[in-house]
N, C-alpha and C positions, 0 to 999 in steps of 0.2 A: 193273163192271169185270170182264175175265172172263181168267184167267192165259192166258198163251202161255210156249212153250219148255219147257224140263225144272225140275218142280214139284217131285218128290218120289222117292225110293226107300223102297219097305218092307222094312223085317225083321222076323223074330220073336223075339220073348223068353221068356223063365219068369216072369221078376217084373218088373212092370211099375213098383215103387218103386222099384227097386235099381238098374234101366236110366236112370230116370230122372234118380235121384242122381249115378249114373255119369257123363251126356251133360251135365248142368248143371256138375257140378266141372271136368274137363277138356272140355269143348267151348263152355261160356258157350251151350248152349243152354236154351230155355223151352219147356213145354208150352204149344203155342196151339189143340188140340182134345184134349178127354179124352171116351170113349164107351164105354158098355157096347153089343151087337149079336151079332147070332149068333156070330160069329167070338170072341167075348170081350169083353177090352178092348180097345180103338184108341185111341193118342195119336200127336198129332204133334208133334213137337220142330222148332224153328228158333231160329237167332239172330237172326231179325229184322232181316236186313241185305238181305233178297232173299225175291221170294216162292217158298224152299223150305223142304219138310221131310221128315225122317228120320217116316218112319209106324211105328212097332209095333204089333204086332198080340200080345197077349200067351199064349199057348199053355201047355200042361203041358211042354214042352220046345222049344228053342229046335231050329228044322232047320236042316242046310247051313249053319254060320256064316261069315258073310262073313271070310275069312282065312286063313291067314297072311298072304299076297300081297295078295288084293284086301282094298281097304279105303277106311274113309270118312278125308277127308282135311281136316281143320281147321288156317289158320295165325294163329298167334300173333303179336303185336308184339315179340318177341326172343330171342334165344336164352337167355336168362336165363329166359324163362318156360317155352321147350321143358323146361328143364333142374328146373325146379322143378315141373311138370307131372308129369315122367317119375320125379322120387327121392318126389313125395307119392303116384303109382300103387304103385310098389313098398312102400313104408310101407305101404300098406293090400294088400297082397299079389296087385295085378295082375300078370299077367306083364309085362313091357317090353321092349324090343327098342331097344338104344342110349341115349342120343343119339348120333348118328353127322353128321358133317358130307360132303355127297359134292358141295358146291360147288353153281353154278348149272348149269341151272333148279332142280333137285329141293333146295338148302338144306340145311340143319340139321334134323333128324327126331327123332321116337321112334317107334315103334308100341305101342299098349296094349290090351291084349286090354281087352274090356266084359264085364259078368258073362257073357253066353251066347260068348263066342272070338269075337264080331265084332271085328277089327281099327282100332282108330282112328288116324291119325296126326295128330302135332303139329307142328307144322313153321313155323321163320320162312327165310325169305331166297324162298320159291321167286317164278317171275315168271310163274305165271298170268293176273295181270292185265294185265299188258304185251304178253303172247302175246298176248290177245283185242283191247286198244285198236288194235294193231299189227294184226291181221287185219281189224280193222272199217274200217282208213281206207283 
């Protein structure tokens, strides 16, 4: 079986436990490759719902971190989990940004920075998958 379409984006990190810890608590993702290689470590993180994933690549310092603005974008089953997503980030002293409600398509939000200022967002209501069923027929 051999992937088509859009597989993956890489970023870099410093610590490859902490990013890890991070992406599994607020993203419900899984390491499904771990590698030492020139480059350092390589892991890849997915949810397992599609064949993608988030690659890291772990560095002495993370470059260019995806954010403020751009960012990787995860949705949740409610805004009750945005909301308890966003108040356990700030308990362990991420930065957050919101919850903010700005309606359809974009939903209910938070933004959380990841140990290296990658941006994550958490997000219930948006209509991504509607947009693409809707484009496909």
């Amino acid at each position: 079986m051999s992937d088509e379409g859009f597989t993956h984006i890489a970023l870099v990190c410093a610590n490859a436990d902490k990013t890890i810890e991070f992406y599994r608590r607020f993203a419900d993702f899984t390491v499904i490759h771990d590698r030492r290689d020139s480059s350092g470590r390589v892991f890849w993180l997915s949810d397992l719902k599609r064949a993608f994933a988030i690659v890291f690549i772990e560095q002495a310092e993370a470059e260019s971190p995806l954010g403020p603005l751009g960012h990787l974008g995860v949705c949740v089953k409610s805004r009750d989990e945005v909301d308890l997503r966003a108040r356990t980030a700030r308990t362990l002293g991420y930065d957050v940004s919101g919850p903010q409600d700005d309606g359809p398509p974009v939903g209910y939000w938070a933004f959380i920075a990841d140990p290296d200022g990658h941006t994550l967002e958490i997000s219930f209501g948006q209509e991504i998958q509607q947009h693409v069923e809707r484009t496909r027929t």
